[in-house]
Structure formats: C-alpha cells, structure tokens
C-alpha positions in Angstrom: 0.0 0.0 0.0 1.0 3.4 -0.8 1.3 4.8 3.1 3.6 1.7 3.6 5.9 2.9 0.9 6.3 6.0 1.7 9.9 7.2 2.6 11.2 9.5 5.4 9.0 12.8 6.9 8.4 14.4 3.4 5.1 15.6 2.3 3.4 13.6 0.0 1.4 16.1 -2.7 -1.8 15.0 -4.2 0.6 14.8 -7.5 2.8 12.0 -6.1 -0.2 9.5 -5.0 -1.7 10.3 -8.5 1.6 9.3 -9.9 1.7 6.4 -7.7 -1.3 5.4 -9.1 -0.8 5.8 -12.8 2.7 3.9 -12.6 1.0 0.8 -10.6 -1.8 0.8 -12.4 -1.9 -2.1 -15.0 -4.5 -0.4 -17.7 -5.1 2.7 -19.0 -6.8 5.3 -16.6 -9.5 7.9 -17.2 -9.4 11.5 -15.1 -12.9 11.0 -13.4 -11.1 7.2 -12.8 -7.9 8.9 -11.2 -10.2 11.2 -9.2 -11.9 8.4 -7.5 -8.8 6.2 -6.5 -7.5 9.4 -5.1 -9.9 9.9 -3.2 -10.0 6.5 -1.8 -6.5 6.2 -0.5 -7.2 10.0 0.8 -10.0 8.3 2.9 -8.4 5.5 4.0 -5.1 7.4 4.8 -7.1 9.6 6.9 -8.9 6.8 8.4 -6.0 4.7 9.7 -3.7 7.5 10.4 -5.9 10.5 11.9 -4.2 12.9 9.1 -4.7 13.7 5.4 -1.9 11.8 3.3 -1.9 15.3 1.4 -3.4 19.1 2.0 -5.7 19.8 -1.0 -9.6 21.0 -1.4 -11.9 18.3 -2.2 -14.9 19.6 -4.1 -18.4 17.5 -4.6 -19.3 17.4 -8.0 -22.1 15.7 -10.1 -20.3 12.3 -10.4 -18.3 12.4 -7.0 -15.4 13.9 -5.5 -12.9 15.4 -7.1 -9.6 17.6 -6.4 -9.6 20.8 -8.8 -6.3 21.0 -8.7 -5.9 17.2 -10.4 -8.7 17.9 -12.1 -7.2 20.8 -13.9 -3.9 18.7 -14.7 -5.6 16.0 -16.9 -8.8 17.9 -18.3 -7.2 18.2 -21.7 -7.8 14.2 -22.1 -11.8 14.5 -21.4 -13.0 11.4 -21.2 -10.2 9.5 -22.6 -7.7 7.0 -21.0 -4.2 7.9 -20.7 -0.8 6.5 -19.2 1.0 9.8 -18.6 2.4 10.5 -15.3 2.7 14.2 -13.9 6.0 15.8 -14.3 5.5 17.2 -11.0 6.4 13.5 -9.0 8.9 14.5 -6.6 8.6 12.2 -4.2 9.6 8.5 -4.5 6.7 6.5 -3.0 
C-alpha cells in the first residue's frame, strides 16, 4: 500500500499519489477514474492515520469527489484514457 511505501517525513502532494497510481496501475486510466482512486487512499489514509496523506480542497461534484487541482492537470484528455504520469512527481513513493 501506498502509506507503507512512503519514505522519510516528506510531504506527499496530491501529484505524487496520483503518480503512484498511474505507474501501478496495469490499464489505461481515465481522469474521473484517477479522481476516484484518489480519493479512496485520501480516505483511507485519513482513516487509519488520523491525518490527510496530502493538504488539497476536495470539491463534490455531479459524479463524485474530485480535487480541482488534479482535475485541472488531466482535463485536456476529457473522457479518454491515458498513461502519462505528472511531471511534477517529486517524491519517490
């Protein structure tokens, strides 16, 4: 699991799980996909350790949670897959 891989006190950003994500993930992702599985190891971060993985606004929209920020990063695609991680990785998780 991704909180058992992090390493040392560093911050995670919300662009390092989605990176985590992408890389381990064996097909082809959408955004609205990317935006849910974010959100669930936000959630389950947050249960089992008391504190947010990563500091960044959650907003409820018509299909479910989603992270503006993220959002923003992969709206170019729409609704199509995509494989590309985030040049902004910085942590190694």
């Amino acid at each position: 699991m991704i909180e058992n891989q992090i390493k040392g006190d560093d911050k995670i950003t919300i662009f390092d799980v989605a990176n985590y994500i992408i890389k381990t993930n064996k097909s082809k992702i959408t955004n609205m996909k990317l935006q849910k599985l974010v959100y669930y190891t936000y959630a389950k971060y947050l249960v089992e350790n008391n504190q947010p993985i990563f500091k960044e606004p959650i907003e409820a929209w018509l299909h479910g949670p989603v992270f503006p920020h993220l959002y923003n990063e992969f709206k170019h695609y729409t609704y199509n897959p995509f494989l590309t991680e985030l040049k902004k990785e910085k942590k190694n998780i």
